[in-house]
LOZA-381365 format. One line per field, with one value per residue: x, y, z of N, C-alpha, C, O in turn. Coordinates in Angstrom, 3 decimals. Layout:
n.c1 [X:...]
n.c2 [Y:...]
n.c3 [Z:...]
ca.c1 [X:...]
ca.c2 [Y:...]
ca.c3 [Z:...]
c.c1 [X:...]
c.c2 [Y:...]
c.c3 [Z:...]
o.c1 [X:...]
o.c2 [Y:...]
o.c3 [Z:...]
REM end
This chain:
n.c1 [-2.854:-0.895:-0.533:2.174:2.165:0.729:-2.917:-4.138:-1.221:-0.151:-1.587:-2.399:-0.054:0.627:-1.680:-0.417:1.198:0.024:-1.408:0.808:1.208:0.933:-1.260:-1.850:-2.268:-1.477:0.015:-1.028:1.456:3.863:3.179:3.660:6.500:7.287:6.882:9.404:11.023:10.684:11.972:9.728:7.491:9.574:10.652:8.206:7.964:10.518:10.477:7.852:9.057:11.065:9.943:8.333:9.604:9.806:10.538:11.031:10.038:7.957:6.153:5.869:4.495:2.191:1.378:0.192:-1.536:-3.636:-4.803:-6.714:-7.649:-9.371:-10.842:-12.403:-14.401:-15.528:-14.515:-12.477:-12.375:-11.678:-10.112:-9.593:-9.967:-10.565:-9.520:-9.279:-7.132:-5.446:-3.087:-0.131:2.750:6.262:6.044:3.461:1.176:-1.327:-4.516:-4.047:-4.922:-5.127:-4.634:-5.705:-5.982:-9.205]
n.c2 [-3.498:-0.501:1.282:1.862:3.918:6.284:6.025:8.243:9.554:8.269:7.210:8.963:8.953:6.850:6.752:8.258:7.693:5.432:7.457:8.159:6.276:5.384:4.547:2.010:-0.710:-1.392:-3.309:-4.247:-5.091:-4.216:-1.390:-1.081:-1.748:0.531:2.435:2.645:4.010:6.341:9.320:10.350:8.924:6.091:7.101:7.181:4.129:2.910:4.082:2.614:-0.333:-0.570:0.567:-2.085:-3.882:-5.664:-6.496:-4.057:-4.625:-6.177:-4.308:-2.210:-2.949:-4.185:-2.072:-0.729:-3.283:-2.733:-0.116:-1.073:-2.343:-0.825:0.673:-1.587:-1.624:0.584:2.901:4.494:6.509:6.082:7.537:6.018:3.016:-0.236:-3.815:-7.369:-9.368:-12.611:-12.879:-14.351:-13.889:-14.197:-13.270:-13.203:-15.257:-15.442:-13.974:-10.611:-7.132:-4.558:-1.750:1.524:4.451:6.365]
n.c3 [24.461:24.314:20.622:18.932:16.765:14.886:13.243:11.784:10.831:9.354:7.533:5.666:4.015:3.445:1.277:-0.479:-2.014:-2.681:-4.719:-6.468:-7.759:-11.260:-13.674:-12.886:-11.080:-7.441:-5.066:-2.148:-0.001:-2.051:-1.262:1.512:0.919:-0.416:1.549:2.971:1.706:1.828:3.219:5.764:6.000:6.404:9.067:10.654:10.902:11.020:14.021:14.894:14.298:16.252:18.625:18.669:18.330:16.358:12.394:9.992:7.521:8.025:10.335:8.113:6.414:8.216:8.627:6.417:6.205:8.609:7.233:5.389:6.409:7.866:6.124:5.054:7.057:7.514:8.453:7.686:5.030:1.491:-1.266:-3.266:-5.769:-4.687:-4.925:-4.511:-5.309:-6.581:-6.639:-5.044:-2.982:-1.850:0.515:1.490:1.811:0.700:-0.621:-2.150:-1.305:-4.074:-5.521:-6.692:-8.362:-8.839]
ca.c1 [-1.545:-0.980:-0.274:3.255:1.905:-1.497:-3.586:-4.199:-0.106:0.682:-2.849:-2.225:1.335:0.133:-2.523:0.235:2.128:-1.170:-1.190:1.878:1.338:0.731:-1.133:-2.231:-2.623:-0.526:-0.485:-0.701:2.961:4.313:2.831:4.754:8.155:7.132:6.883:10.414:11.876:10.244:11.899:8.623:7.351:10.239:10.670:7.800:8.022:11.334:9.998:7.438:9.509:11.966:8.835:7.426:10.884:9.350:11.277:10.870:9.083:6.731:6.087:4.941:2.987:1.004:0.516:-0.911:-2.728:-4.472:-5.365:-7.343:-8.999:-9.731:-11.321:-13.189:-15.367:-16.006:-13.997:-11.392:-12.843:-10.025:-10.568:-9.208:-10.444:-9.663:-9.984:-8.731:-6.505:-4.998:-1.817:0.815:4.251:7.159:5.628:2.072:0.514:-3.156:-4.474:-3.742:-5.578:-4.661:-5.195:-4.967:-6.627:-10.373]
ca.c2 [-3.101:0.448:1.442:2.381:4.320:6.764:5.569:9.593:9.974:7.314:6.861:9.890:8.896:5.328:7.282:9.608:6.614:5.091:8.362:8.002:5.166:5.650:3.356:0.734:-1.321:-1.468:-3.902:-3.780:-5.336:-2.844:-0.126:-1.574:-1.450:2.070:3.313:2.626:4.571:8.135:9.730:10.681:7.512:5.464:7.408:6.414:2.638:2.764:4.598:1.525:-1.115:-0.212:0.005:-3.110:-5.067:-6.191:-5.619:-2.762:-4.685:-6.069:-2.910:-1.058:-4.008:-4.267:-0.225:-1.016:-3.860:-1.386:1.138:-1.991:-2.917:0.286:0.718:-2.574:-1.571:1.720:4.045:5.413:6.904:6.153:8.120:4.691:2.301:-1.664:-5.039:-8.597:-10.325:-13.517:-12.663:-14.309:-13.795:-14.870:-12.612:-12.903:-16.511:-15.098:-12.840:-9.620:-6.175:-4.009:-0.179:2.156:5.909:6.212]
ca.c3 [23.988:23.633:19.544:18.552:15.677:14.731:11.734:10.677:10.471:8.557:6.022:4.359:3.259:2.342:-0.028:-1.033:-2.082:-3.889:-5.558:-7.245:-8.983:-12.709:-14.680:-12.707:-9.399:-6.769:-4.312:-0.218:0.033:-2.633:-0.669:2.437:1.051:-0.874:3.094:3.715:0.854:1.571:4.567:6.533:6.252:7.008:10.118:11.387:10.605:11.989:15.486:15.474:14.621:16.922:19.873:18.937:18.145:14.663:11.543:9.766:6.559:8.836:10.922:7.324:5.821:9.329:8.829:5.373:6.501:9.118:6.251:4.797:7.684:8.357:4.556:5.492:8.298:7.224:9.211:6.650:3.172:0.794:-2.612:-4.811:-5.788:-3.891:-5.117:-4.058:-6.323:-6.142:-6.642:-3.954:-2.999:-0.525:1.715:1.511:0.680:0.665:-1.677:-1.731:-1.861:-4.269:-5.107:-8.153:-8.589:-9.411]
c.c1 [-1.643:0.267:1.127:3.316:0.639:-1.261:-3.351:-2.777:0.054:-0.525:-2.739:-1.334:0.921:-0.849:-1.460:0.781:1.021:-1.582:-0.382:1.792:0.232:-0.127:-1.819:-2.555:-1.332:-1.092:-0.157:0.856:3.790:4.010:3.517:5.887:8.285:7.317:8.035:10.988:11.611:10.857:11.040:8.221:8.231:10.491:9.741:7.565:9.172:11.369:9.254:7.833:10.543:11.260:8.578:8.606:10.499:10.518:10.511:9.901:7.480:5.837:5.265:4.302:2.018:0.219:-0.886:-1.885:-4.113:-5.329:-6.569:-8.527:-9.870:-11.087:-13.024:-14.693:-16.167:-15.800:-12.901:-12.116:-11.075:-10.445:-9.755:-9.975:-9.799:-10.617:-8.897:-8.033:-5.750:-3.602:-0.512:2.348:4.598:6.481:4.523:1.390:-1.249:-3.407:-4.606:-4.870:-4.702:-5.417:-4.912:-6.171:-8.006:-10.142]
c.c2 [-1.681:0.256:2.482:3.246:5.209:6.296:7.150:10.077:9.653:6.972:8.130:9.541:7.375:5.913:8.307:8.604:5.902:5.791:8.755:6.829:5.450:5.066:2.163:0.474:-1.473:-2.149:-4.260:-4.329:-4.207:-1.582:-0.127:-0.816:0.132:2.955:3.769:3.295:5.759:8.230:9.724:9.343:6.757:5.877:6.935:4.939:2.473:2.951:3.051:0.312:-0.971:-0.710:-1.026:-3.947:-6.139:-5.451:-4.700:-3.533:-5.039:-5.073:-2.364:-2.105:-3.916:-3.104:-0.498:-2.128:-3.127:-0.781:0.145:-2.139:-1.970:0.885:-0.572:-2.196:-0.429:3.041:4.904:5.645:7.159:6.806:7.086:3.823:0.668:-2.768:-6.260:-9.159:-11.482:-13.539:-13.128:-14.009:-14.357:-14.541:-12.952:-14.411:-16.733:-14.188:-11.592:-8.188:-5.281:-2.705:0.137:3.515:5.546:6.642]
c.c3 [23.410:21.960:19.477:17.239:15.329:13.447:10.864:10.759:9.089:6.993:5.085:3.381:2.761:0.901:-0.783:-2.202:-3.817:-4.746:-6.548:-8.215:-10.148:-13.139:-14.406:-11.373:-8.646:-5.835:-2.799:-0.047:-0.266:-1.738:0.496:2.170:-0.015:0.456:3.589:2.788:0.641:3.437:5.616:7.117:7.245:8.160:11.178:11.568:11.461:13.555:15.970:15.404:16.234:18.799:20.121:18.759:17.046:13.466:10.869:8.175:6.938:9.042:9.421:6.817:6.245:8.790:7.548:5.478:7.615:8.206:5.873:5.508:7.708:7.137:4.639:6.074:8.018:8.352:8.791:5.626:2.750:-0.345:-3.607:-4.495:-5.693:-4.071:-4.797:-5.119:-5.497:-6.669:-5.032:-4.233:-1.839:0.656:2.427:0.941:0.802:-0.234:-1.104:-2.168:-2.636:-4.627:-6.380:-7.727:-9.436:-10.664]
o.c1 [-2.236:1.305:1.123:4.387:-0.471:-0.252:-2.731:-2.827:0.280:-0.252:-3.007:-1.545:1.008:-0.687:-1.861:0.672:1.131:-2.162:-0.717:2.353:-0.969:0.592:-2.296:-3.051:-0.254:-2.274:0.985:1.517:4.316:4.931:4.127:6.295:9.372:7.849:8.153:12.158:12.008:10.477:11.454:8.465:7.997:10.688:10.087:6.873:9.006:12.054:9.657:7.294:10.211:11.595:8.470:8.378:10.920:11.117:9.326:9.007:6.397:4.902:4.069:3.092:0.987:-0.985:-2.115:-2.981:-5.306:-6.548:-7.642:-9.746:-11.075:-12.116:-14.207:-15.796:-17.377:-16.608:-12.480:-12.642:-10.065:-11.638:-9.342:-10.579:-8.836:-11.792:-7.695:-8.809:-5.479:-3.211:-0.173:2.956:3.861:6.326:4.464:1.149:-2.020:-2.457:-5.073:-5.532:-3.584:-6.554:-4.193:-7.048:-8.056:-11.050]
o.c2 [-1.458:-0.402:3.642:3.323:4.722:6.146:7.330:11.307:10.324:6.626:8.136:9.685:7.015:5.517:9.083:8.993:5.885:5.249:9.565:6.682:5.672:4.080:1.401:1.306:-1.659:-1.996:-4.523:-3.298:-3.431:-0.770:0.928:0.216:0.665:4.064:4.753:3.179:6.386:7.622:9.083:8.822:6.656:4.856:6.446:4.621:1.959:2.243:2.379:-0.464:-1.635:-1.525:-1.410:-5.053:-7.295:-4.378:-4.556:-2.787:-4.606:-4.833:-2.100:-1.897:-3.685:-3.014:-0.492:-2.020:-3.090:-0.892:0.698:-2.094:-2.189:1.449:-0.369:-2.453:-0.426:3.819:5.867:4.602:7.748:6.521:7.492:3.659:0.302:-2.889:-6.002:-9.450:-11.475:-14.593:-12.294:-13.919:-14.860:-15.286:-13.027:-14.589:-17.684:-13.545:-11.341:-8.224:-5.069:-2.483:-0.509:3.399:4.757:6.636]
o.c3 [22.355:21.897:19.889:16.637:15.545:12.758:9.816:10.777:8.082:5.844:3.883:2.177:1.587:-0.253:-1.650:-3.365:-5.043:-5.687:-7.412:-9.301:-9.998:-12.969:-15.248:-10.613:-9.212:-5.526:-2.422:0.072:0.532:-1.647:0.674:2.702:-0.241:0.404:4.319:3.152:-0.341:4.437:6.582:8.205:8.450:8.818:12.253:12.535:12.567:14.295:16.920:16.193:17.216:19.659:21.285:19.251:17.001:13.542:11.171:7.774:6.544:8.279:9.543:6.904:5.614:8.553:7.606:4.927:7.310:8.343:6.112:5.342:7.586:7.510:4.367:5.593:8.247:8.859:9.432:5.237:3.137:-0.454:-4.694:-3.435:-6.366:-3.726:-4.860:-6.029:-4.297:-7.169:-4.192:-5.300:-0.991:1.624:3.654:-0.253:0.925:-0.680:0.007:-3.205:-2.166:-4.213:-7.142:-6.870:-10.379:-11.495]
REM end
């Protein structure tokens, strides 16, 4: 299946995103629906929902689940620091990664 999306568009603006937050952790969901509320972003979420005929919260969750993966394996260097919490929601009934500034 060709990708409706590049990783090096869209991982900067997810870290831009994780950059903004103050204070604390933020968590892969949050960072989702943070995607859809910056022009840039949402543009491209909207381009790949649109491709893939997914909604558009989907579409940026996946992206941020990507970034993760990607963090995982060892093919992205993220400059924060990411831990597992067990934190669920409607969305998400697994635990979630979350993020905050070294």
């Amino acid at each position: 299946m060709k990708t409706t999306w590049q990783h090096d568009e869209i991982f900067p603006l997810i870290e831009n995103i994780i950059g903004r937050t103050r204070g604390g952790w933020i968590l892969s969901y949050e960072i989702g629906y943070a995607l859809l509320r910056y022009k840039r972003s949402r543009s491209l979420v909207e381009d790949a929902a649109q491709r893939q005929g997914n909604p558009l919260e989907w579409v940026a969750c996946n992206m941020v689940a990507w970034y993760s993966q990607r963090i995982t394996r060892g093919t992205w260097d993220s400059p924060f620091i990411r831990q597992r919490v067990k934190r669920m929601t409607h969305f998400n009934r697994s635990p979630q990664w979350a993020y905050r500034a070294a």
